[in-house]
C-alpha positions as MATLAB code, in Angstrom:
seq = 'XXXXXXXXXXXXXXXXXXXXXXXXXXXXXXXXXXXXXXXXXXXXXXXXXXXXXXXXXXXXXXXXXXXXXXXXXXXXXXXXXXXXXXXXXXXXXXXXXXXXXXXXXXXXXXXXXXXXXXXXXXXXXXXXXXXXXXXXXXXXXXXXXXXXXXXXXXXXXXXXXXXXXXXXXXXXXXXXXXXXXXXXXXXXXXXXXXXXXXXXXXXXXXXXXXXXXXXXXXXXXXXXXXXXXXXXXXXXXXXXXXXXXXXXXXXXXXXXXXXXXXXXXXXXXXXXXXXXXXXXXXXXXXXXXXXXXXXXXXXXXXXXXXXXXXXXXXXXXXXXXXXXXXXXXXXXXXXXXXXXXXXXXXXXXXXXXXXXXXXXXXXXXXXXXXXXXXXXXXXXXXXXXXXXXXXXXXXXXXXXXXXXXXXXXXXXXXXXXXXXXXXXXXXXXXXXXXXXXXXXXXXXXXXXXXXXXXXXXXXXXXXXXXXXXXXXXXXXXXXX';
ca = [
     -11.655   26.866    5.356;
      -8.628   24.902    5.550;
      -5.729   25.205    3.104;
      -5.948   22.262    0.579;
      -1.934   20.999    0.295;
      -0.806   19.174   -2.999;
       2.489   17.207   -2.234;
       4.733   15.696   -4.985;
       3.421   12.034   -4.059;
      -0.391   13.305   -3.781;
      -0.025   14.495   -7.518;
       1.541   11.293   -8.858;
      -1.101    9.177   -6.788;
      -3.317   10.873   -8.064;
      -2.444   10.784  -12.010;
      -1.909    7.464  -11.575;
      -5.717    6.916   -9.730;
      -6.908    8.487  -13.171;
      -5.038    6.303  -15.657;
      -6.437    2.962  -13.999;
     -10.065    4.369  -14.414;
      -8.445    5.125  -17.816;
      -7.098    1.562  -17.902;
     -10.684    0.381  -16.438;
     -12.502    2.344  -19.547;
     -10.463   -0.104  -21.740;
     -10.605   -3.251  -20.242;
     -14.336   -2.425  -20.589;
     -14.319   -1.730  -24.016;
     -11.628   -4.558  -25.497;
     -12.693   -7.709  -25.186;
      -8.803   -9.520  -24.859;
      -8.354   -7.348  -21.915;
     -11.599   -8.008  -20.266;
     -11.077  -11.987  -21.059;
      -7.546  -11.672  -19.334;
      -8.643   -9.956  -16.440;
     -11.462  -12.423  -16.137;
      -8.937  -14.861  -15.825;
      -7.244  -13.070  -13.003;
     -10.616  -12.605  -11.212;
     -11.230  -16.468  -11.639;
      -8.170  -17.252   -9.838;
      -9.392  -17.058   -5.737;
      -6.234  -16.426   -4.283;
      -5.620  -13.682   -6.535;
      -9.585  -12.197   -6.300;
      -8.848  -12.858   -2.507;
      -5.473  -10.842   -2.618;
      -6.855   -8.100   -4.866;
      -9.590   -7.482   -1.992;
      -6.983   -6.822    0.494;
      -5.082   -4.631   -1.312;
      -8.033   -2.398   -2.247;
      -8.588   -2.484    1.724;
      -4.901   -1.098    1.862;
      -5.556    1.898   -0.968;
      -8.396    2.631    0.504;
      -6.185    3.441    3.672;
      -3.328    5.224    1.309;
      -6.332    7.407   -0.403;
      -7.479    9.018    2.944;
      -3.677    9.372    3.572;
      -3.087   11.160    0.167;
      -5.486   13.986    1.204;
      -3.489   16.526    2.860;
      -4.618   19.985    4.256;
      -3.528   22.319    6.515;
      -6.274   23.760    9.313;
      -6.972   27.926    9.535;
      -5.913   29.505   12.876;
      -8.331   31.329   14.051;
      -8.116   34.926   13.737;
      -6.789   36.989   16.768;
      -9.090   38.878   19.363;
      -9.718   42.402   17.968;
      -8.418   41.726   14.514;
      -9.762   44.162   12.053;
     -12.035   42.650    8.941;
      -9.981   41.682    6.194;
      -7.399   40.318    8.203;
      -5.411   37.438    6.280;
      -6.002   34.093    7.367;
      -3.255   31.934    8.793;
      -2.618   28.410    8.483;
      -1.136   25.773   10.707;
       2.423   24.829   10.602;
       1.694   21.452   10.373;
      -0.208   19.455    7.409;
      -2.626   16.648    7.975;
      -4.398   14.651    6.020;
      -7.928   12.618    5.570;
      -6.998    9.505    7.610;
      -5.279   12.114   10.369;
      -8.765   13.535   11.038;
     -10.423    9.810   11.097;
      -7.930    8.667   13.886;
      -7.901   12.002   15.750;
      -8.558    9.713   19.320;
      -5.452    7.658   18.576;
      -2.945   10.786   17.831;
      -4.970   12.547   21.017;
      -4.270    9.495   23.218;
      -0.099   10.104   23.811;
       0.727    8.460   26.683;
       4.183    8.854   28.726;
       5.659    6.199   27.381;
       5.697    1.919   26.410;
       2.287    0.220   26.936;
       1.603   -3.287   26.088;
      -1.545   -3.888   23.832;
      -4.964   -3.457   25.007;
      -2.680   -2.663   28.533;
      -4.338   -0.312   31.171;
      -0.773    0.050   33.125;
       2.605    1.477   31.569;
       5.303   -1.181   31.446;
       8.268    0.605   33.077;
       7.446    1.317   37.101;
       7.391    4.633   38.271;
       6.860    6.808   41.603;
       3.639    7.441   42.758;
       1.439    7.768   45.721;
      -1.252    5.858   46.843;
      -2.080    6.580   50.551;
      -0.340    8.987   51.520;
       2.701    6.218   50.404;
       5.087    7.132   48.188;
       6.065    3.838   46.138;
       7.116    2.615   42.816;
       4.370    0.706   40.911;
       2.798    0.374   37.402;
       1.245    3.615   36.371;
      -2.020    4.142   35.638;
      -2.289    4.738   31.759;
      -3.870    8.428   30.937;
      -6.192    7.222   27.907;
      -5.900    3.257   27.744;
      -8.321    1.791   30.299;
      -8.898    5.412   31.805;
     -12.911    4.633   31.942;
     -12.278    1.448   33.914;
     -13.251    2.129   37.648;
     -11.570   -1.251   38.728;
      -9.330   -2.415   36.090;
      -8.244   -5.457   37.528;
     -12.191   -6.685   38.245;
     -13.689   -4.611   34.798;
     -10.620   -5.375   31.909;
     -11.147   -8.847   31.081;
     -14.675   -8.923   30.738;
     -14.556   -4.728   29.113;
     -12.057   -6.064   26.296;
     -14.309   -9.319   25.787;
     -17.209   -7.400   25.199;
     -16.216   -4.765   23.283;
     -14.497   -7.082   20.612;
     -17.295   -9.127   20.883;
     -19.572   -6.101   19.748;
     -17.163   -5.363   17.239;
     -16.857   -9.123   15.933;
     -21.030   -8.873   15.622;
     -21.007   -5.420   13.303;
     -18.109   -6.739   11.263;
     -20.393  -10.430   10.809;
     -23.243   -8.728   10.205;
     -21.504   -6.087    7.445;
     -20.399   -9.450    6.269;
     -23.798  -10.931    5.826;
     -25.071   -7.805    4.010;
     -22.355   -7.881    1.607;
     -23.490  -11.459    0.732;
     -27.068  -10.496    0.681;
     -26.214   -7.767   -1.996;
     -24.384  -10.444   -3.702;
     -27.313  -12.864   -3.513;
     -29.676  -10.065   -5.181;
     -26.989   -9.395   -7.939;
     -27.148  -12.672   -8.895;
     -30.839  -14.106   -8.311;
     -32.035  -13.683  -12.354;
     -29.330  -16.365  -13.094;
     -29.364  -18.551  -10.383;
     -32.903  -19.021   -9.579;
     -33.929  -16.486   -6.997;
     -32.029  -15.214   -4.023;
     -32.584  -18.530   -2.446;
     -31.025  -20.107   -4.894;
     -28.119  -17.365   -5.478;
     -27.360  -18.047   -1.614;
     -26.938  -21.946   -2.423;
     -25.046  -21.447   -5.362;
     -22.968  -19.237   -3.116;
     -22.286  -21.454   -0.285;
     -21.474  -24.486   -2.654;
     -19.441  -22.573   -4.697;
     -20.694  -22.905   -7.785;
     -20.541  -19.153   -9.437;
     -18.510  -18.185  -12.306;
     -15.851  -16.252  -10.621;
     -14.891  -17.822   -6.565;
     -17.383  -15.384   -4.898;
     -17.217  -17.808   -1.758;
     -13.784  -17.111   -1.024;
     -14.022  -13.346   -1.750;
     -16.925  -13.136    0.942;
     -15.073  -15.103    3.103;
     -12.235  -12.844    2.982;
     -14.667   -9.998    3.337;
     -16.014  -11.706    6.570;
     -12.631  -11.984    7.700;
     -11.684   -8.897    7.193;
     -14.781   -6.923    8.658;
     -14.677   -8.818   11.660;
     -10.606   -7.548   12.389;
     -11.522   -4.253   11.443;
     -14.796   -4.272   13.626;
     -12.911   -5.546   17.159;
     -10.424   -3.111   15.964;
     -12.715   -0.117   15.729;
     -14.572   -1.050   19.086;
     -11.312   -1.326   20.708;
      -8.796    1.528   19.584;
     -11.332    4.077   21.410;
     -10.821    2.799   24.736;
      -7.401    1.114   24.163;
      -4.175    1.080   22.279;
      -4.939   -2.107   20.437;
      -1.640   -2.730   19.023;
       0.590   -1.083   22.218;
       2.285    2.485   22.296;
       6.093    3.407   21.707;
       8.687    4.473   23.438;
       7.095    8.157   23.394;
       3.873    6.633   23.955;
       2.283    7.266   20.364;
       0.016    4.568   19.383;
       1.295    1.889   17.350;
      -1.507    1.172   15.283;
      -1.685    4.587   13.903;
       2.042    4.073   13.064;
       1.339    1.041   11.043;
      -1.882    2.731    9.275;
       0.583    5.678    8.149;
       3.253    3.413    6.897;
       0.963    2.047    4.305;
       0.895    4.752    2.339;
       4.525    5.148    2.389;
       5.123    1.072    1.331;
       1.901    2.145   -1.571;
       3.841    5.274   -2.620;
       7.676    3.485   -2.790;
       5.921    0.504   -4.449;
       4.175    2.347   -7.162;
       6.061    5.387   -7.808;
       9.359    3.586   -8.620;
       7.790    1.307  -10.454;
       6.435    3.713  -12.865;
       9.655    5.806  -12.558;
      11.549    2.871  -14.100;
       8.754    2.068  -17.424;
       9.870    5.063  -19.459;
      13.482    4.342  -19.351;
      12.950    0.086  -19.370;
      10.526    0.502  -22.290;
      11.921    3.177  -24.899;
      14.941    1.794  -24.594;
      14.242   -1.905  -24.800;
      11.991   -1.434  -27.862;
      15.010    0.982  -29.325;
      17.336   -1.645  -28.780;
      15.144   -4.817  -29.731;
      14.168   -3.274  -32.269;
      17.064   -1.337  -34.522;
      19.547   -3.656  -32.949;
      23.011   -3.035  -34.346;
      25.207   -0.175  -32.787;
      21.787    1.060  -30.937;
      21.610   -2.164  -29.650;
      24.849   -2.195  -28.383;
      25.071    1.054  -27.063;
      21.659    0.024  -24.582;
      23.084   -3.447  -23.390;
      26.378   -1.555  -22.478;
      24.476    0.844  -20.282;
      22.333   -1.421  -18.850;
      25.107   -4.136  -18.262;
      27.431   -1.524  -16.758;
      24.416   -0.140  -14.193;
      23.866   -3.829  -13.189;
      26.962   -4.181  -12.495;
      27.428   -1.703   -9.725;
      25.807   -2.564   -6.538;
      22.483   -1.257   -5.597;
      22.412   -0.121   -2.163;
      25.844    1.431   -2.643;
      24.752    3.461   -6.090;
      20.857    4.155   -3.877;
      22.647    5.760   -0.692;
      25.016    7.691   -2.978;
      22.211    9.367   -4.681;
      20.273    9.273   -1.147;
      22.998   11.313    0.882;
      23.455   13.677   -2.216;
      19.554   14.547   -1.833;
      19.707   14.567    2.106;
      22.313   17.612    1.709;
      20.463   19.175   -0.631;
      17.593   19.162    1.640;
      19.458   20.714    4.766;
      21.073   23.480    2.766;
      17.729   24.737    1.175;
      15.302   24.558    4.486;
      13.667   27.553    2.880;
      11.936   25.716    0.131;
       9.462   24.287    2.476;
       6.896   25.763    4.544;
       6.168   22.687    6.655;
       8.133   19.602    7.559;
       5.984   17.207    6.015;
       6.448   18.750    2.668;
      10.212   18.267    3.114;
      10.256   14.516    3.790;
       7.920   14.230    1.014;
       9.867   15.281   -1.599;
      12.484   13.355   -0.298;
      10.301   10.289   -0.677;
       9.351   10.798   -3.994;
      13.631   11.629   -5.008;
      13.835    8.133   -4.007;
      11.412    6.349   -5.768;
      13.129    8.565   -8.815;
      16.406    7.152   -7.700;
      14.847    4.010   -7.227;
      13.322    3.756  -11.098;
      16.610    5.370  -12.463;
      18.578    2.346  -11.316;
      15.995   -0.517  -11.357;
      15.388   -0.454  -15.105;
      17.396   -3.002  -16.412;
      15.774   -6.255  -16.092;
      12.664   -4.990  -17.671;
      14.751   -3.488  -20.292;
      16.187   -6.741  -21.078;
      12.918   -8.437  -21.416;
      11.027   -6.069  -23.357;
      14.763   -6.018  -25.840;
      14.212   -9.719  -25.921;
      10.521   -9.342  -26.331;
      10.981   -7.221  -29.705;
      13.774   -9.197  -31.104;
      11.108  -11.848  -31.711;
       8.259   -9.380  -32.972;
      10.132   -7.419  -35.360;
      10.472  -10.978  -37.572;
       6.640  -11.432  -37.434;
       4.737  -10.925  -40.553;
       2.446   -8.267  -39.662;
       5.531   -6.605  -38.949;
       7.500   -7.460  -41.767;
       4.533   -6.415  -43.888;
       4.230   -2.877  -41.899;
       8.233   -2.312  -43.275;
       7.450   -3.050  -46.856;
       4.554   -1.039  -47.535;
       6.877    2.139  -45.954;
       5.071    2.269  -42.528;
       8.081    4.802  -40.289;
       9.305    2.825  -37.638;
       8.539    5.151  -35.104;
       4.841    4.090  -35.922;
       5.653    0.452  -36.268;
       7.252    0.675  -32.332;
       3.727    2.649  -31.778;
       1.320    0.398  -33.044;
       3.098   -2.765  -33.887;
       5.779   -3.167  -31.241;
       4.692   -1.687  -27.847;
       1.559   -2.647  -27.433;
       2.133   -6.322  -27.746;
       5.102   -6.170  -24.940;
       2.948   -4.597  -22.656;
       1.838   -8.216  -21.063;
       5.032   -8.125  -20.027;
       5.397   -4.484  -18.557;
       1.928   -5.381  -16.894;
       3.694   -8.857  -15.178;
       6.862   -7.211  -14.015;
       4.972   -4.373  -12.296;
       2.883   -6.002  -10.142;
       5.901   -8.522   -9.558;
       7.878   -5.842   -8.815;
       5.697   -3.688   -6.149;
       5.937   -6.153   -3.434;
      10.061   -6.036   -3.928;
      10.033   -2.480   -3.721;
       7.795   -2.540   -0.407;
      10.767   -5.119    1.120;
      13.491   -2.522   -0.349;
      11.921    0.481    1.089;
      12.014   -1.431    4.715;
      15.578   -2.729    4.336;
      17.319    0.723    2.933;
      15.215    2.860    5.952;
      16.568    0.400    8.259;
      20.428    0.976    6.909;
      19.491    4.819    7.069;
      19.312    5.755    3.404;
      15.172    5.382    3.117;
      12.756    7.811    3.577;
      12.544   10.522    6.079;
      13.157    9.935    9.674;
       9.926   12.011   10.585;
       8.023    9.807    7.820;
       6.108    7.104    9.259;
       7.212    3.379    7.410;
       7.784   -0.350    8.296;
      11.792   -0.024    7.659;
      11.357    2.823   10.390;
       9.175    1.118   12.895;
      11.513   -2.129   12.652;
      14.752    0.151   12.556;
      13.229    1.460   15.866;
      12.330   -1.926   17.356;
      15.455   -3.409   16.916;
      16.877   -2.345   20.396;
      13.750   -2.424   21.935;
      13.532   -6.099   21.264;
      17.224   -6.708   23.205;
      15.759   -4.672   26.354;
      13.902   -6.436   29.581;
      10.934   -6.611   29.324;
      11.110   -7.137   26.010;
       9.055   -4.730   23.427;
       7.854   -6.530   20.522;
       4.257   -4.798   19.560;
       5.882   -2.478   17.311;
       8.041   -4.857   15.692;
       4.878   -7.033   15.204;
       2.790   -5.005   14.184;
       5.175   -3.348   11.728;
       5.843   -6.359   10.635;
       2.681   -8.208   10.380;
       1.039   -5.352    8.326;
       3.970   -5.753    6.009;
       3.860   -9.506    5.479;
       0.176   -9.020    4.563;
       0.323   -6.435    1.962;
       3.361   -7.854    0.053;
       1.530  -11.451    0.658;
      -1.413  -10.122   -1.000;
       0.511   -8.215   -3.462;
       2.737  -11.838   -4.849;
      -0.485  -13.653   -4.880;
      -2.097  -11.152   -7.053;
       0.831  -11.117   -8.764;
       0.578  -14.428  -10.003;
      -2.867  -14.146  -11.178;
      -1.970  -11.387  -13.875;
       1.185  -13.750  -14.605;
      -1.212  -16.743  -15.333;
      -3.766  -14.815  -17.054;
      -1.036  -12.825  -19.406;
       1.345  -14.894  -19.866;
       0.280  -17.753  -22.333;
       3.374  -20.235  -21.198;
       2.722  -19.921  -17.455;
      -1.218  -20.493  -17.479;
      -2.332  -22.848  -15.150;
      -6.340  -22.858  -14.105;
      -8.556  -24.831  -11.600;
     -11.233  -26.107  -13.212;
     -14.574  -24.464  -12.262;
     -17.570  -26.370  -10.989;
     -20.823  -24.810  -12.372;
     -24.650  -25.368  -11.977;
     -25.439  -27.999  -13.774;
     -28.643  -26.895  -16.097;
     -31.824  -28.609  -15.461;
     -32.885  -30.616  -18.454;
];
């Protein structure tokens, strides 16, 4: 049985996979919360958006499942024998794409390529010359690549293309039979589907389903046979790469995000709230941390872990434990110095509730006022702890990439987009030029923080009262 490994970013992903079924529960049972989030699933671009980044958590999930495999025992070992364990830790999503960490080739490969892009020496007849290489794994079942690859690629994406269309047209199907009591039969759910007239935009979330299971299905059909997206210099496949650095953009997006609520809230309520010398005290602190530059303050604190790390080796058993806890001491460092703007808006926030009447009325009858800031106070800011959070994650994913680039990110032995790009950058200046890894690094960032600011500005429409702004909906007309 393998060895089941709990890292410091598996815990916190995981506490914080419980409180949104917790946070589900209660959207479920308040009816303001459901309303809102109805709101938000009205909106297509953000239902659209909020599809693709389930897509991406799905990938960070199976990447948050880390083990570590038993070696098998040695030949004549006597019962009883203590079981061993690997040196190195993998997780769910290493197990899924075994093929593309088995497929290592020599060196740079261009995508869907069946020759390395550097020439080498080799034989053929009896000849010694220098040619293209044959690629080990990429095209290796091709007899005749230069006859079989065009039409081999075609096909297979083709194939892949169909399973993804016809996943697609199950998914509506299902839809169709979820909704045939209300819209006349599944005939009728189908037309109502196609002409978009549904309550929420179910149109444009199947055809972002569509979309999506079609690139995933010429992927799938194609990454056993090639290296859709290219290989690096050390010839590791690119697209694993990029499926890797998701979880690291999830984890630096969410963790410092909720690293920087406790500080942001208490102490904007605190100093909205008692204002005075308290109130004072909080603006000076957060003024003064404002005030210093980020990246400067970040790599400070990033350099004082780093040698921390390489004078206490002995505090991890495997390398990937180390550049985890690294990770998660910046997304600490991260939320210890990103506080302030939320601060200020949840100070300004309770500067205006405190004179409400409910409020007022809470003070007279001798309610404490560390149950007014319970009841009273935080829960009516949290609309805008909610906006700045999701605002927030698709900054953090863009910081994470820029400070890994400088040097001062995450681990170098940590898959991320900063570190694919960071890598890419003198690839791109060589001849031939590489530019798969800075593409696809690139491309897989765009998308998630795309779908992360669209989504983003759903919840802002839906929760913020002064920035609402709906398309009207076009729904069955009755018959009379």
């Amino acid at each position: 049985m393998p060895k089941i490994v709990l890292l410091w970013t598996d815990i916190v992903l995981y506490l914080m996979l419980a409180a949104l079924v917790w946070y589900g529960w209660r959207i479920r049972v308040n009816a303001n919360l459901r309303a809102n989030w109805f709101k938000v699933l009205r909106d297509p671009a953000a239902l659209c958006a909020g599809i693709v980044m389930v897509l991406f958590g799905l990938v960070t999930v199976a990447d948050s499942v880390h083990f570590r495999r038993a070696l098998p025992p040695a030949a004549g070992a006597p019962a009883g024998t203590p079981t061993f364990y690997a040196t190195t830790t993998e997780s769910l999503l290493d197990v899924l794409l075994a093929r593309q960490i088995a497929m290592r080739e020599t060196g740079y490969s261009e995508p869907l390529a069946y020759l390395g892009l550097q020439k080498e020496p080799i034989e053929r007849d009896g000849q010694q010359l220098r040619d293209f290489p044959r690629l080990k794994f990429g095209g290796a079942h091709l007899s005749d690549p230069e006859a079989q690859w065009a039409s081999d690629v075609a096909l297979r994406a083709a194939a892949g293309a169909v399973g993804g269309l016809l996943l697609a047209t199950f998914a509506a199907l299902a839809t169709a039979a979820a909704l045939r009591r209300s819209h006349g039969g599944v005939a009728g759910a189908l037309r109502d589907l196609l002409a978009d007239r549904t309550d929420l935009p179910l149109r444009a979330a199947l055809a972002t389903v569509t979309v999506a299971a079609v690139l995933i299905g010429m992927v799938v059909a194609l990454m056993g046979h090639y290296h859709v997206f290219g290989t690096d210099r050390t010839g590791n496949d690119v697209l694993y790469q990029a499926l890797k650095s998701i979880r690291t953009a999830f984890v630096i997006g969410t963790l410092a995000t909720v690293a920087t609520l406790p500080f942001a809230v208490v102490l904007g309520i605190l100093a909205g709230y008692f204002r005075g010398w308290v109130d004072e005290v909080i603006q000076y602190l957060y003024t003064t941390l404002s005030s210093v530059p980020n990246v400067l303050l970040i790599a400070a604190c990033v350099l004082m872990v780093q040698v921390f790390l390489d004078k206490n080796p002995d505090l991890f058993e495997t390398g990937l434990e180390r550049s985890d806890l690294k990770i998660f001491l910046l997304c600490v460092i991260l939320g210890l110095t990103g506080w302030a703007t939320l601060c200020r808006l949840v100070r300004g926030e309770t500067l205006k509730l405190r004179e409400l009447e409910y409020v007022q009325a809470a003070t007279a009858f001798g309610v404490g006022h560390a149950r007014i800031m319970a009841k009273h106070i935080a829960p009516n800011v949290m609309h805008l702890v909610l906006i700045t959070t999701v605002l927030s994650f698709s900054d953090l994913i863009l910081y994470e990439a820029v400070l890994t680039y400088v040097g001062v990110g995450v681990d170098p032995s940590m898959n991320s987009f900063g570190g694919m790009i960071n890598l890419a950058r003198s690839e791109m200046s060589r001849d031939p030029v590489v530019w798969w890894s800075f593409a696809a690094a690139f491309g897989f960032m765009v998308t998630l923080v795309l779908a992360a600011n669209l989504f983003a500005d759903g919840v802002r429409d839906a929760f913020d009262p002064r920035a609402r702004s709906f398309r009207p909906r076009l729904l069955k007309r009755s018959a009379a």
